[in-house]
C-alpha positions in Angstrom: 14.1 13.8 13.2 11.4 12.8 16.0 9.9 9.3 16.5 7.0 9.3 14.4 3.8 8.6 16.3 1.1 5.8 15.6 0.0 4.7 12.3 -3.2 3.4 11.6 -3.1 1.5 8.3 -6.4 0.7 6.7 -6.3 -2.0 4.1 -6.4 -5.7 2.4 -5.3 -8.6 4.2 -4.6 -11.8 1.9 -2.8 -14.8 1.5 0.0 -14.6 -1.6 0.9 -17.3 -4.0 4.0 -16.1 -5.6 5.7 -17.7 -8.9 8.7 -16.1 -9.9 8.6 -17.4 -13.4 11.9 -18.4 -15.2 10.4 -17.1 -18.7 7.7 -17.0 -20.7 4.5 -19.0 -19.5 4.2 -21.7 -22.0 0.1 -21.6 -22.3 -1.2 -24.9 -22.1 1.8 -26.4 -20.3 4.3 -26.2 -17.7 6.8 -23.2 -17.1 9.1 -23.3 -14.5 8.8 -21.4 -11.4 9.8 -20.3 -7.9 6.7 -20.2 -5.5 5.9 -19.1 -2.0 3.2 -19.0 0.1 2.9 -16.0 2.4 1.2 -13.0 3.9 0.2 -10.4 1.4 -2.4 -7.2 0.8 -1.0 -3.7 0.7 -2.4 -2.7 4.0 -1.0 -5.2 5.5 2.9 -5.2 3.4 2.6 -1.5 4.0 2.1 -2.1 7.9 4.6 -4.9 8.3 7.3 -2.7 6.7 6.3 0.0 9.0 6.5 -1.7 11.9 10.0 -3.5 10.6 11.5 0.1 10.9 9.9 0.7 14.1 7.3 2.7 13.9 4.6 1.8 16.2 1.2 0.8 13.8 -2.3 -0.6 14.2 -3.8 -2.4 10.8 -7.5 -2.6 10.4 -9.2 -5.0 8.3 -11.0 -8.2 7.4 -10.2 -11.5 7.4 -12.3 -14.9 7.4 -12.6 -17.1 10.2 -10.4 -20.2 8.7 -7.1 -21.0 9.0 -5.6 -18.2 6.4 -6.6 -16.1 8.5 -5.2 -17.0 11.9 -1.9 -18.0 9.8 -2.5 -14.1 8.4 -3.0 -12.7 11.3 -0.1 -14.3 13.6 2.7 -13.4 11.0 1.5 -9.9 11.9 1.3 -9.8 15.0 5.2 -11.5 15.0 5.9 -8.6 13.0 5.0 -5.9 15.7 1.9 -5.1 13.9 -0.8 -4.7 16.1 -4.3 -5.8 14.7 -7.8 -4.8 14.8 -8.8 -7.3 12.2 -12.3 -8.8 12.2 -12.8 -12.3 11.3 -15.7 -12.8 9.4 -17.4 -16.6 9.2 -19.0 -15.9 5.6 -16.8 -15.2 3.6 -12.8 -16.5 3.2 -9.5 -14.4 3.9 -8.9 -12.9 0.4 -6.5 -14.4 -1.7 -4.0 -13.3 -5.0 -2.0 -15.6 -7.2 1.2 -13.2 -8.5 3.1 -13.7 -11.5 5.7 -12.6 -11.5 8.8 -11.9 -14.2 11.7 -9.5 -13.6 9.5 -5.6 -13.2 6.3 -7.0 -14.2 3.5 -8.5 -12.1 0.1 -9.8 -13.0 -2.3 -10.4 -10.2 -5.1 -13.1 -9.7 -7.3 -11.5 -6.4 -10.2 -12.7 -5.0 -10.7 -10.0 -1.9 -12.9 -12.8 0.1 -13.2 -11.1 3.5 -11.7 -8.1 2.5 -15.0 -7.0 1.3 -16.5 -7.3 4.7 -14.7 -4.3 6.1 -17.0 -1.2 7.3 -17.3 1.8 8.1 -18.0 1.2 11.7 -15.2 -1.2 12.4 -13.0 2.0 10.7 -14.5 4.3 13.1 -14.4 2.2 16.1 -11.1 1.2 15.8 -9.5 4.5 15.4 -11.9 5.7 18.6 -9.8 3.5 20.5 -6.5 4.6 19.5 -6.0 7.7 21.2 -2.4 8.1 20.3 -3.2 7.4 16.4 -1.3 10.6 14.9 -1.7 9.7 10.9 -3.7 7.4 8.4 -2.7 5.5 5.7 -5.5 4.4 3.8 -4.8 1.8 1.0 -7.3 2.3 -1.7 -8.5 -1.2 -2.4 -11.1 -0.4 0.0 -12.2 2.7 -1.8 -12.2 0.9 -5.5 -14.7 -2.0 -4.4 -18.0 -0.9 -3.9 -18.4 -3.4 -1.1 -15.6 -1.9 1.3 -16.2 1.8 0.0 -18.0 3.0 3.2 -14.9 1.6 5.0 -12.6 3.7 3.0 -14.7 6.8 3.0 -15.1 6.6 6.9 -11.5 6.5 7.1 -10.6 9.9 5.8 -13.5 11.5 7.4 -12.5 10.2 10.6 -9.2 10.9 10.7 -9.8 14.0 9.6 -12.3 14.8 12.8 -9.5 13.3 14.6 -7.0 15.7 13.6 -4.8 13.1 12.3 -2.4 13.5 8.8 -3.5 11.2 5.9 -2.1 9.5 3.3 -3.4 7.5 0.5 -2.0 4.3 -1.7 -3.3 4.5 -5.4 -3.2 0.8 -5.1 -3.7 -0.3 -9.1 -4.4 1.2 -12.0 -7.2 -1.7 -13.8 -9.5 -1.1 -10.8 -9.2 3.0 -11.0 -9.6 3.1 -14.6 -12.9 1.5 -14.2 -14.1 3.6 -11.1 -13.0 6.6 -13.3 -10.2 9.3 -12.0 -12.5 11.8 -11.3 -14.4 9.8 -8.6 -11.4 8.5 -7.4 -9.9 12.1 -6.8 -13.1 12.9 -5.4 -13.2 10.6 -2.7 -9.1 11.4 -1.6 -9.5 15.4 -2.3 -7.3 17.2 0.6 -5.3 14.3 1.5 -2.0 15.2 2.5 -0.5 12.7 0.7 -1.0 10.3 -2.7 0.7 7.7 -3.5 0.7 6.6 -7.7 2.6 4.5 -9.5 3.4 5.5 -13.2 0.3 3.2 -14.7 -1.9 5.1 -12.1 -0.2 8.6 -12.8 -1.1 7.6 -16.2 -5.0 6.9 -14.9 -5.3 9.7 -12.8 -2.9 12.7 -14.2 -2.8 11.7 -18.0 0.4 12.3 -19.7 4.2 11.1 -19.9 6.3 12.9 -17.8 6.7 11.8 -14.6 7.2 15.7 -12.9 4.3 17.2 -14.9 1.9 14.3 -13.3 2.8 14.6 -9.8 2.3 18.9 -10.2 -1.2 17.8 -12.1 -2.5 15.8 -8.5 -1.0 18.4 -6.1 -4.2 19.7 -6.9 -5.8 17.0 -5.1 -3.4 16.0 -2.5 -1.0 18.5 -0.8 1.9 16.0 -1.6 2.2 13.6 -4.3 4.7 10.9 -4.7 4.8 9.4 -8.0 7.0 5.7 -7.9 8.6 5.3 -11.2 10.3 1.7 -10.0 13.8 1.3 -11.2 13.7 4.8 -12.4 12.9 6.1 -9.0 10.5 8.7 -7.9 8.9 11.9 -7.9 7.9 14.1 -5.2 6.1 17.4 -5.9 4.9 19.6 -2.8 2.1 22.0 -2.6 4.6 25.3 -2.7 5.3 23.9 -6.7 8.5 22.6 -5.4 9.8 19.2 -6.9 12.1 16.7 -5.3 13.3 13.9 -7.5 15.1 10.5 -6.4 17.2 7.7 -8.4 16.5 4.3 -7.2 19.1 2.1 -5.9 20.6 -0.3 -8.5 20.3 -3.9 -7.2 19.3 -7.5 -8.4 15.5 -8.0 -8.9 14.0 -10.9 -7.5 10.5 -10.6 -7.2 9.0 -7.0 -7.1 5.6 -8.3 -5.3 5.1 -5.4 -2.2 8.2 -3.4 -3.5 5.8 -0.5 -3.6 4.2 -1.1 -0.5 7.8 -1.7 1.6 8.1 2.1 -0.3 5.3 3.8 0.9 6.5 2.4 4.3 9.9 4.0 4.1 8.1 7.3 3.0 6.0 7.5 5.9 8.6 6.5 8.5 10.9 9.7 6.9 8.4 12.0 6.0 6.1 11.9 9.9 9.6 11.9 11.7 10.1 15.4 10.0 12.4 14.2 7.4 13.0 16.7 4.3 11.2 15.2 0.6 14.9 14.0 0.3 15.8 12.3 3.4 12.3 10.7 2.9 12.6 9.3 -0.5 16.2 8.3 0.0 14.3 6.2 3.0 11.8 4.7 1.2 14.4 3.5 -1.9 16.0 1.9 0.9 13.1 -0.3 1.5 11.8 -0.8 -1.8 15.7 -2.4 -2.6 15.2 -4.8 0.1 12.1 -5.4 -0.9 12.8 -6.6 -4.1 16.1 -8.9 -3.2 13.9 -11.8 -2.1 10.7 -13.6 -3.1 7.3 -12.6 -1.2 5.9 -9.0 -0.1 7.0 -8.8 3.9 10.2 -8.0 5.2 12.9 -10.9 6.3 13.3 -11.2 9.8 
């Protein structure tokens, strides 16, 4: 496999409040709970995990101009991300209290600043990223109204640029309520889609895992569905299917599991790596991603 070239990532950067909880919330009361504090946002897991494995990547986004987002911003960069985040002074970095239990995570998000990314700061920084050779667009962008241009300008211009895409279906309450058919509209010809099984679900209908992903291949060339601790689906667009079993391990918090994924995926996939080698990759990740409290990789 060769060294894959730049990736420019193109998402949410936030600060996460995790609480692992130790059972069910008592409503009204206390429940017991492990809680961290960290860096968090898909773009930004997605690009931390990326650059963990080495791959060289530029994130673009939004933060505010407070202390969130300096703290944001310099976990990056200690990462070996390399930023072109704006700091905006009206609005705050964007912020998500997780829940988490065992599998299941409910999110509390208030995108703050996140909502402040354009469409010019898209196409500016990718204009000055000559050896950007792929895109990885989260779609948190796309589903707010207030970042949509940013998303949209993403795909167009990598697409001028001659670079590979990719997009993360990000979550399925925010798709179902810009509709799958808009959603598909707005990533038709990507190379390659992300989903989840509750966005499969949104986007493909159905139960079967296999029969979704061959459903979006005709919208993306390659689709990845992420079944979690049943593993994944790949389906290609010569009707070929690849299918992975995820590693068994202990599951601490699964807060950027996906995320640490997608990163795997991409490091396999734009290195030449077979649907196999890939997947087996990105399990890897999403393992280690799910061994510890918090969405970014240990160092």
């Amino acid at each position: 496999m060769s060294r894959p070239g730049r990736v420019v990532v193109v998402g949410d950067v936030v600060t996460d409040v995790v609480a692992v909880v130790a059972g069910p919330l008592a409503t009204g009361s206390d429940t017991p709970a492990a809680i961290r504090v960290g860096g968090g946002g898909q773009g930004a897991n997605t690009a931390a995990w990326l650059a963990a494995v080495g791959v060289p990547v530029t994130l673009v986004g939004a933060v505010g101009d407070d202390e969130a987002g300096r703290a944001r911003l310099a976990e990056l960069a200690r990462g070996g991300v390399d930023c072109a985040v704006t700091a905006y002074g009206d609005r705050p970095t964007g912020s998500v209290v997780v829940l988490a239990s065992g599998e299941e995570r409910t999110m509390l998000t208030e995108r703050g600043a996140n909502e402040r990314l354009t469409g010019g700061q898209v196409r500016q920084a990718l204009a000055a990223l000559p050896d950007a050779r792929h895109l990885h667009l989260s779609a948190y962008p796309l589903l707010d109204a207030a970042s949509r241009d940013a998303g949209l300008a993403a795909l167009a211009a990598a697409r001028a640029g001659g670079l590979t895409t990719s997009v993360d279906a990000a979550s399925a309450a925010p798709l179902r309520r810009v509709g799958a058919a808009a959603f598909l509209d707005w990533v038709r010809d990507v190379d390659l889609l992300l989903v989840n099984s509750d966005e499969a679900e949104v986007l493909a209908g159905g139960t079967d895992p296999t029969q979704r992903a061959r459903t979006l291949t005709a919208t993306a060339r390659h689709v990845v569905v992420k079944c979690g601790s049943a593993g994944a689906v790949w389906a290609g667009p010569d009707g070929a299917v690849t299918t992975a079993s995820a590693r068994q391990v202990a599951v601490v918090d699964v807060t950027g599991a996906g995320d640490a994924f997608a990163a795997g995926l991409l490091a396999g996939w734009l290195a030449g790596a077979t649907p196999t080698v890939a997947l087996a990759r990105a399990g890897e990740l999403g393992a280690r991603a799910v061994g510890g409290i918090g969405a970014r990789p240990v160092r």
